[in-house]
C-alpha positions in Angstrom: 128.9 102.3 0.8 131.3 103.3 3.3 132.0 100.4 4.7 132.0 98.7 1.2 135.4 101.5 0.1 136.7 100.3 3.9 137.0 96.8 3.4 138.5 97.0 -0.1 141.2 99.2 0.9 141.5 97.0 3.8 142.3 93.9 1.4 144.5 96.3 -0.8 146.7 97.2 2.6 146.5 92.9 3.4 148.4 92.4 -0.5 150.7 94.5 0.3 151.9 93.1 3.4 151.9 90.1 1.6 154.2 91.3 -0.9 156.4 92.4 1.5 156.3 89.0 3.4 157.2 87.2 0.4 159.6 90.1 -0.1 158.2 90.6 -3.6 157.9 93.8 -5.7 154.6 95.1 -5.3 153.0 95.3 -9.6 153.3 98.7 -10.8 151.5 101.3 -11.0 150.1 102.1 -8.1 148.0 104.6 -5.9 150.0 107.3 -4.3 148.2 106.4 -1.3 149.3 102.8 -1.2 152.8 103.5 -2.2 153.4 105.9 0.6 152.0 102.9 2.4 154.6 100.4 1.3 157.5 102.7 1.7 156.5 103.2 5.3 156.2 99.5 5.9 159.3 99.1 4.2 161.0 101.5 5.7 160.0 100.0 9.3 160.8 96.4 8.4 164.4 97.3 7.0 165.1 99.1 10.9 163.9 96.8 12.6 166.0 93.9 10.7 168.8 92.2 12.7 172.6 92.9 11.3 174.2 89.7 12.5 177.4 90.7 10.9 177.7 93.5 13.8 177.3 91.1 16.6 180.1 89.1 18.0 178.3 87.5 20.3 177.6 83.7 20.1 175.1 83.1 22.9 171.5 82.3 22.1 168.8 82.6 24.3 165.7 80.1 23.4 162.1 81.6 23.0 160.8 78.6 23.2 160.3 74.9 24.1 161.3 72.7 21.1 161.6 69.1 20.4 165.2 68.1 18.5 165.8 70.0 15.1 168.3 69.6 12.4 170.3 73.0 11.6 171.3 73.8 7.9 174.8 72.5 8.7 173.6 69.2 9.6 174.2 69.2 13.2 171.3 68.4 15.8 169.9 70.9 18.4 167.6 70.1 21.0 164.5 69.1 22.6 165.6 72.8 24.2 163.3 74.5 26.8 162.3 78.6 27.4 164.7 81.1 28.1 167.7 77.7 27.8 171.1 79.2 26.8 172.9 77.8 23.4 176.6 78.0 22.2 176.0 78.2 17.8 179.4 78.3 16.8 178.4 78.1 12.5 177.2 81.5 11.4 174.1 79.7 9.2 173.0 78.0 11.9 172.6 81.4 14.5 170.8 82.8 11.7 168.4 80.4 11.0 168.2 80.3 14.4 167.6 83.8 14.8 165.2 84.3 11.4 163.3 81.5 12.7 162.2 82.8 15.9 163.6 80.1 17.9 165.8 82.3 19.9 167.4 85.4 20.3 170.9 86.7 20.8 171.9 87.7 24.4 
């Protein structure tokens, strides 16, 4: 029975994180329990977000290897290797960039 109550609040925790992936409002109402829940992970995710607009910086680092990609601007990038630096001059591009994963400021 225990483990039954377990893995049903462990499924409720799982839609919640998907709401929050999908950056969703979670359907109201809700268990105090869970919503304490969702403000934490809210809370974290909101710190932990990168303000581009406070970096001046326009050097990228890649994270990864990658074969040639088209950026939102229309310009080409690429193939690009680990830990290669890049020069993203378009502001749309170094976040898509970023918010992809595919590197990182330095």
């Amino acid at each position: 029975m225990l483990k039954m109550l377990y893995n049903i609040y462990k499924k409720r925790k799982q839609k919640i994180l998907i709401y929050l992936a999908y950056n969703k409002q979670v359907p109201q109402p809700m268990p105090v329990i869970e919503q304490n829940y969702y403000e934490k992970l809210l809370v974290i995710i909101n710190s932990e977000k990168l303000n581009l607009e406070e970096t001046d910086n326009k050097n990228l680092l890649a994270l990864q290897s990658i074969p040639k990609i088209i950026l939102p601007s229309g310009n080409e990038i690429g193939p690009l290797e680990k830990d290669q630096f890049i020069f993203a001059e378009n502001e749309e591009d170094k976040k898509f960039l970023i918010n992809n994963n595919i590197c990182k400021i330095i």
